[in-house]
C-alpha positions in Angstrom: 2.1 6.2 37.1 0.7 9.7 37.7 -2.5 9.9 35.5 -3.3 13.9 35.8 0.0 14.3 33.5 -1.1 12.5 30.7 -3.7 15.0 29.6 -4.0 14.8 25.3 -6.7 13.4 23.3 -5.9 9.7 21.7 -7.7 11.2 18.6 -5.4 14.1 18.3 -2.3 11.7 18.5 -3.4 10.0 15.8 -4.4 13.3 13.8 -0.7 14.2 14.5 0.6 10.7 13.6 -1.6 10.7 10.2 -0.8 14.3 9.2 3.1 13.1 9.7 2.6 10.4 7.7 0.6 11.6 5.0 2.0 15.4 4.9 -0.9 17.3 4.6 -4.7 17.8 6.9 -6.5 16.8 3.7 -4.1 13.8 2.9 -4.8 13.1 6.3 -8.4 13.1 6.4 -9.6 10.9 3.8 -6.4 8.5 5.5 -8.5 8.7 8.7 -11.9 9.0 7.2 -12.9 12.5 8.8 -12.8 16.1 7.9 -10.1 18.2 7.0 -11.0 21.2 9.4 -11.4 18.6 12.1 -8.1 17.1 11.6 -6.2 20.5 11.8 -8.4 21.6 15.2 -7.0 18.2 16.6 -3.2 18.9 16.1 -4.1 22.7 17.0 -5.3 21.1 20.4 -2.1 19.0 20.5 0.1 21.7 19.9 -1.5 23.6 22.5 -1.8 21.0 25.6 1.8 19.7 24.7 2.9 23.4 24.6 5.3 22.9 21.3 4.8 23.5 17.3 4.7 20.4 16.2 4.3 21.8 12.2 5.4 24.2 10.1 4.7 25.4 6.5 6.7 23.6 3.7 5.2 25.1 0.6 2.0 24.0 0.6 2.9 20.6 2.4 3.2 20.2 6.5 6.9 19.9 7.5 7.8 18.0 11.3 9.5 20.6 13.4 12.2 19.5 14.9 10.3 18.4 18.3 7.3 17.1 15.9 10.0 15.0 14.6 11.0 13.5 17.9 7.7 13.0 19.1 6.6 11.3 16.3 8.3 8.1 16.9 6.9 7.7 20.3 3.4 8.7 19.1 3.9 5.4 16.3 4.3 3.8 19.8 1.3 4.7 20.9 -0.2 3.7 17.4 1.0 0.2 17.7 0.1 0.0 21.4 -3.7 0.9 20.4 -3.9 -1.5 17.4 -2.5 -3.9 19.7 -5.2 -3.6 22.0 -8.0 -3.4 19.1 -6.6 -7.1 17.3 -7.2 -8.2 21.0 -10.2 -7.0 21.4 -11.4 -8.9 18.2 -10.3 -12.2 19.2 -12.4 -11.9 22.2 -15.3 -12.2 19.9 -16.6 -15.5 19.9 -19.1 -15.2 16.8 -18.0 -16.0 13.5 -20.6 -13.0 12.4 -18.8 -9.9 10.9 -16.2 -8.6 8.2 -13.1 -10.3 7.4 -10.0 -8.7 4.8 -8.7 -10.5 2.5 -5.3 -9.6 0.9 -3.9 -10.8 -2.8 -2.8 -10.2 -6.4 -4.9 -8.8 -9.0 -5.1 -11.4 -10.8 -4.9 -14.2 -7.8 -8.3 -11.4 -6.2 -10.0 -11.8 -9.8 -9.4 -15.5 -10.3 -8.3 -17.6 -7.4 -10.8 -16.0 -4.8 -14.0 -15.5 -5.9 -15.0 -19.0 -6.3 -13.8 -19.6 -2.6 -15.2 -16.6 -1.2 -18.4 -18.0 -2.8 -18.0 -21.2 -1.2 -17.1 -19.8 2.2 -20.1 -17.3 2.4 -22.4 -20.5 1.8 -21.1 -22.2 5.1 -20.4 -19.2 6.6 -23.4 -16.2 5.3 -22.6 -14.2 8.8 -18.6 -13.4 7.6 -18.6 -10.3 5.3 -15.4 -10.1 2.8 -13.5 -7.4 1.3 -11.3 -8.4 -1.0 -8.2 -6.0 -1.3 -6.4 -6.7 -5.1 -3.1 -5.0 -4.9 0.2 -6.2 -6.0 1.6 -4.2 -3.2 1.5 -6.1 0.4 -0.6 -4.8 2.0 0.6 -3.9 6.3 -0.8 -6.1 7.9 0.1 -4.5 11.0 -1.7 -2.1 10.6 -4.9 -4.1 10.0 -5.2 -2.7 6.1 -6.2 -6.7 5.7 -6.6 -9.5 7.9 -4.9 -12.2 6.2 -2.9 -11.9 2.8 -2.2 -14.5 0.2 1.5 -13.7 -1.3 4.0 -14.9 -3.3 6.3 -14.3 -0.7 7.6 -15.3 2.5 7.1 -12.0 5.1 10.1 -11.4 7.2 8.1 -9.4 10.0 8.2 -11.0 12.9 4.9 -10.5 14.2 3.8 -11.9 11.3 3.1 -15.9 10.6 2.6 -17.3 7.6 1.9 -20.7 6.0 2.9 -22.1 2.9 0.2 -23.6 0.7 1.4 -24.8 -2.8 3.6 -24.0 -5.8 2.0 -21.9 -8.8 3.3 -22.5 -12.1 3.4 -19.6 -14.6 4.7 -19.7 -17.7 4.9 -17.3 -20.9 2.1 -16.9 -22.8 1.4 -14.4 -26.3 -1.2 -14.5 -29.3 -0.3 -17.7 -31.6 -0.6 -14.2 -34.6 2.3 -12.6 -32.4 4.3 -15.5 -32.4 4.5 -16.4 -36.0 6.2 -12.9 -36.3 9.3 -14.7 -34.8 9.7 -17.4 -37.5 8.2 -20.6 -38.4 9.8 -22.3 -35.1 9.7 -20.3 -31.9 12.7 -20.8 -29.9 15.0 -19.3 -27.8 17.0 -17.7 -30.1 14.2 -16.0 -31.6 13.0 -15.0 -28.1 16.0 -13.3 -28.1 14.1 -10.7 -30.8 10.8 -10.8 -29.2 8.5 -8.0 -27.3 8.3 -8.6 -23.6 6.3 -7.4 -21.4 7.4 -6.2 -18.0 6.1 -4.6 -14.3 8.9 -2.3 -13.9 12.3 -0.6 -14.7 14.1 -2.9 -12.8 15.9 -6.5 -14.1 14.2 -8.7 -11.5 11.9 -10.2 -14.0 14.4 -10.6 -16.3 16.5 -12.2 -14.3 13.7 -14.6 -13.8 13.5 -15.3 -17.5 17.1 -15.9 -17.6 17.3 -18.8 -14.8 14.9 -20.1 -18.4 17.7 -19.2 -20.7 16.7 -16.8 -22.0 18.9 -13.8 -22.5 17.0 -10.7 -22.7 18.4 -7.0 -22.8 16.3 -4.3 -21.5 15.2 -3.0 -24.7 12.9 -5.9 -25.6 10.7 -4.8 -22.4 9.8 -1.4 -23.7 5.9 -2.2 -22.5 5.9 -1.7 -18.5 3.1 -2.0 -16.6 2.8 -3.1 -12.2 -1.2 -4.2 -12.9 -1.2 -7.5 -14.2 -4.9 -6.6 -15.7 -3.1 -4.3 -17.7 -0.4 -6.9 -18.9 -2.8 -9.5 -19.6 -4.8 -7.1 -21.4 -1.4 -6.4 -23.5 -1.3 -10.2 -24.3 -4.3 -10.8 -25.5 -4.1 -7.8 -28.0 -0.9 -9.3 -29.8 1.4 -6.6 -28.0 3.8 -9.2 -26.9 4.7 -11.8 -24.4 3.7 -11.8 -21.1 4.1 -14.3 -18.0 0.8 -15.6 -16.4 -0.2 -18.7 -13.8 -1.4 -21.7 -16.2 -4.8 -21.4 -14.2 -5.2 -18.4 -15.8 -3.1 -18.4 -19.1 -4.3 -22.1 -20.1 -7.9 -20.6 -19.8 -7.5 -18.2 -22.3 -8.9 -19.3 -25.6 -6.8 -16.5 -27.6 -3.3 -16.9 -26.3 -1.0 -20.0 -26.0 2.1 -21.4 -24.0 5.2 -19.5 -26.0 7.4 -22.6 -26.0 6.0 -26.0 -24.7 10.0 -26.9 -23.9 10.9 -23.9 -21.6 10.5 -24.9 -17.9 7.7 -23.0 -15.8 7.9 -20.8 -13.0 7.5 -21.8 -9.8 5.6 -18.9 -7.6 5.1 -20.2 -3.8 1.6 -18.7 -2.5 1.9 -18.2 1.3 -1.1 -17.6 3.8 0.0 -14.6 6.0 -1.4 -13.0 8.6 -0.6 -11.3 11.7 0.1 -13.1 15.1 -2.2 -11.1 17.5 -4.9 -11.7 14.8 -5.0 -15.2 15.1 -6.9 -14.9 18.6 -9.8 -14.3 16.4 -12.5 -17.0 16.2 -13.6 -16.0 12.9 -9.7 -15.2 11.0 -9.0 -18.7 12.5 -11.9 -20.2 10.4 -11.6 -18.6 7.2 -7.5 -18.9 7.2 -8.3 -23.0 7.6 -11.2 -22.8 4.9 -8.4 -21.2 2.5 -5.4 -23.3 3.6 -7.5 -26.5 2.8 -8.9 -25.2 -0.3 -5.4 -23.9 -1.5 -3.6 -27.2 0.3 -0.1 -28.6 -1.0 -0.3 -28.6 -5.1 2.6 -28.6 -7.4 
């Protein structure tokens, strides 16, 4: 390989890679957690060793030209080459001292981990956690988290993941909300009732109908993706809403909608990302939560 051609700054590639990614030097920045003026003098210098525009003006957004564009893709090479090396260089680490991500739900961050995040820290008081609550996956490979919890088997194949248990959720609304549907709540009169959904789209209610229950769109007319939110709706007397029992059966204020209807079954999955496991310290905490969150149903 001749080393005197390869001339560029790793930091501008990845002010280039960001500022295609995010569209803009300030998007860019906080992305990459430095300044805005610093960002733009580090695609400037890009643009100036490789000889080429790599940007031009779209409004008041950053457009690829049409060699930015086919540049890019070899620059994400270079991205996953030096994450590649970093997730290495981790697992060389032999302590068990430093900060760990963790990955999950809202409401499986607010509920499920706390209690063993408390637990681990006492056998563990080196390992620092973030906990991420998102109901978006998070990429792991690009190290946003170091091992997710998700209802959800990945399909990455750099990712591994492990199934734990089964989660059972079922419907849940104020015992005030549900007397508005009769003396008798069944599915018939669900049929009539307020729902609450996550989106515009029929997935969830084509999870309620493997219950059968047939629901049109109109009876989801509250729509919210935080399940803080949701819950939130519940408990006022907005509607119904679908929670885990560990959770929902908690709740002094609400109650199961129908005792009859079947629950849902939600796997939880322990993912992470296969370079990551070299790591002494993901190694520990994923066993901690796999025995903690072992086979239940």
């Amino acid at each position: 390989m001749d080393w005197r051609r390869v001339e560029f700054d790793w930091n501008a590639v990845r002010a280039f890679l960001a500022t295609a990614d995010e569209g803009s030097f300030s998007a860019a920045s906080r992305a990459l957690g430095i300044a805005q003026p610093t960002v733009g003098r580090q695609v400037a210098a890009l643009e100036t060793q490789l000889g080429v525009a790599l940007f031009e003006r779209a409004g008041r957004a950053l457009a690829l030209t049409p060699t930015g564009l086919e540049l890019v893709e070899h620059a994400r090479v270079m991205s996953e080459g030096a994450l590649r090396v970093s997730r290495v260089a981790a697992g060389l680490a032999l302590s068990l001292d430093g900060p760990i991500c963790l990955t999950a739900s809202e409401m499986d961050a607010a509920f499920l981990l706390p209690p063993l995040v408390a637990k681990l820290r006492a056998l563990h008081p080196g390992i620092e956690v973030e906990i991420v609550a998102s109901n978006a996956a998070q990429d792991l490979r690009r190290r946003e988290a170091d091992i997710a919890l998700r209802s959800f088997r990945p399909t990455e194949p750099d990712l591994v993941a492990r199934r734990l248990r089964d989660t059972q959720a079922y419907l849940y609304a104020t015992p005030k909300y549900l007397r508005t549907l009769g003396p008798r709540v069944t599915r018939e009169s669900l049929s009539r009732a307020t729902f609450i959904g996550f989106d515009h789209t029929d997935t969830y209610r084509k999870g309620l109908a493997v219950l059968g229950l047939d629901l049109t769109p109109a009876q989801f007319p509250l729509l919210s993706q935080s399940q803080h939110v949701q819950w939130a709706l519940v408990r006022e007397g907005a509607g119904i809403g679908i929670m885990t029992s560990g959770v929902g059966d908690r709740e002094p204020g609400v109650c199961r909608v129908m005792k009859a209807l079947p629950p849902l079954s939600l796997p939880l999955w322990l993912v992470m990302h296969r370079e990551v496991r070299t790591s002494r310290r993901v190694r520990v905490v994923a066993d901690f939560l796999a025995g903690a969150l072992g086979v239940r149903t």
